[in-house]
C-alpha positions as CSV (number, residue, x, y, z in Angstrom):
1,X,0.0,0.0,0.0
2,X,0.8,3.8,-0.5
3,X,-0.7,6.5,0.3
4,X,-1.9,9.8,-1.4
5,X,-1.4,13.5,0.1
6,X,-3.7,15.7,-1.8
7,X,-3.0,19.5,-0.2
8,X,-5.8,21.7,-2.0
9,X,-5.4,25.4,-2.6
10,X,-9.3,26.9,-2.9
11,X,-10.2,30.0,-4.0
12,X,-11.8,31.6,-1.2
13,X,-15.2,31.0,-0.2
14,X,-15.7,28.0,-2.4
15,X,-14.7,25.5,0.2
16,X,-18.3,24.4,1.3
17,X,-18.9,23.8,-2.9
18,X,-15.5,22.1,-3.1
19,X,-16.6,19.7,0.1
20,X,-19.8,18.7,-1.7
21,X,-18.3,18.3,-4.7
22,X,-15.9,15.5,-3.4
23,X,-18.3,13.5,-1.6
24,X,-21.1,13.4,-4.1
25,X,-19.2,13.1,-7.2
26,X,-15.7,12.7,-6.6
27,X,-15.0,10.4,-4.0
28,X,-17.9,8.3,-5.2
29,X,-15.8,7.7,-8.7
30,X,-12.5,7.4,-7.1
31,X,-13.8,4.4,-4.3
32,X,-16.5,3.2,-5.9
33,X,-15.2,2.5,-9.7
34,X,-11.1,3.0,-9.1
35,X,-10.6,1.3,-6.3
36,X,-9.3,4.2,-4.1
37,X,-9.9,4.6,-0.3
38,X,-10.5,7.7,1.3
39,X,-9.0,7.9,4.2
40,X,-10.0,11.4,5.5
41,X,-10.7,14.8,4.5
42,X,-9.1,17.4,6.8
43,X,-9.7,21.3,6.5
44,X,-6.3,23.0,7.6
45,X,-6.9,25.3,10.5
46,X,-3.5,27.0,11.3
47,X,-1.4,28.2,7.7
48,X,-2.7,28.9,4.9
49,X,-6.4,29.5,4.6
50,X,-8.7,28.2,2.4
51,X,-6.6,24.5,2.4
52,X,-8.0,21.1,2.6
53,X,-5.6,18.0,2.4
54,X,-7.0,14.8,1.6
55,X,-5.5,11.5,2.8
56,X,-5.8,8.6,0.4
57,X,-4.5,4.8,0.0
58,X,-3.9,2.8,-2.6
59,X,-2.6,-0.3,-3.9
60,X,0.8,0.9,-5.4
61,X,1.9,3.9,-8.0
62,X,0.7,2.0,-11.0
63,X,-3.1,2.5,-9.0
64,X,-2.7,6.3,-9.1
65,X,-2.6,6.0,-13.1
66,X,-5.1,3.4,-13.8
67,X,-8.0,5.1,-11.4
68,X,-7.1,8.2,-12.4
69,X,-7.2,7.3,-16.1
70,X,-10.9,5.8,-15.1
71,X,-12.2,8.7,-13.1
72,X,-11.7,10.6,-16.5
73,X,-13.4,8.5,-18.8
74,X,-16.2,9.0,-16.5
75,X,-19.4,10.8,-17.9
76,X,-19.4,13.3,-15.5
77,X,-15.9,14.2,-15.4
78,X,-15.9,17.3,-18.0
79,X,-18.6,18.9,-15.2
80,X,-16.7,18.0,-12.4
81,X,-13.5,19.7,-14.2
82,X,-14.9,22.6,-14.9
83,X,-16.5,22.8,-10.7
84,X,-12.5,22.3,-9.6
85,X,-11.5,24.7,-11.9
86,X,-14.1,27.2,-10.3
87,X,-13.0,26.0,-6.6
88,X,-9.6,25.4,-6.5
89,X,-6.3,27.7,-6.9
90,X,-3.5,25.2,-6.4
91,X,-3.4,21.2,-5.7
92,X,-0.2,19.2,-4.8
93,X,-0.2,15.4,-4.8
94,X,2.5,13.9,-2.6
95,X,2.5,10.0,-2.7
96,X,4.2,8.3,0.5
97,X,5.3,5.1,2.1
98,X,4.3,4.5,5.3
99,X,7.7,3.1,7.2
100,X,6.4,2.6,11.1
C-alpha cells in the first residue's frame, strides 16, 4: 500500500462547494469505480487559509494512473472539471510510504 497526500489550494469562499463536490461526485468515482480509499478529508486550521488536504490509500503507483485514467473516462468528469476549476487555486499530490 501507498498512500496519497492531496494539499488543495481553494479560492476563497468555495470550500463548502469544493466539500460537496468530493463527496457526491468525486470520492464516489474514485472508491467506488477506481478502487481508491479515502481515508480522510481534513480542512487546515493553522497556515494557509482556504486548504483542505486529503489522505488517500492505494494499492501501489501503478493505482494512481489506472484510477485516475478511469475517473476521467467517467461521464461526469468534463462537469466535475470545470466545478474544480471554479473551486480550486492550487493542488499538490505527494505519494508516501508509510515506514512505522
Amino acid at each position: 500500500m501507498i498512500h496519497m497526500l492531496s494539499t488543495i489550494h481553494v479560492r476563497p469562499g468555495k470550500t463548502p462547494a469544493l466539500l460537496d463536490l468530493l463527496r457526491d461526485r468525486i470520492v464516489p468515482i474514485l472508491e467506488g469505480k477506481a478502487g481508491w480509499k479515502l481515508l480522510g478529508c481534513y480542512e487546515q486550521r493553522v497556515g494557509r487559509l482556504n486548504t483542505l488536504v486529503d489522505l488517500w490509500e492505494l494499492r501501489d503507483y501503478n493505482h494512481f494512473t489506472a484510477a485516475f485514467a478511469a475517473y476521467k473516462e467517467d461521464p461526469d468528469y468534463p462537469a466535475i472539471r470545470l466545478a474544480i476549476d471554479e473551486c480550486v487555486e492550487q493542488e499538490t499530490l505527494t505519494f508516501m510510504d508509510r515506514r512505522l
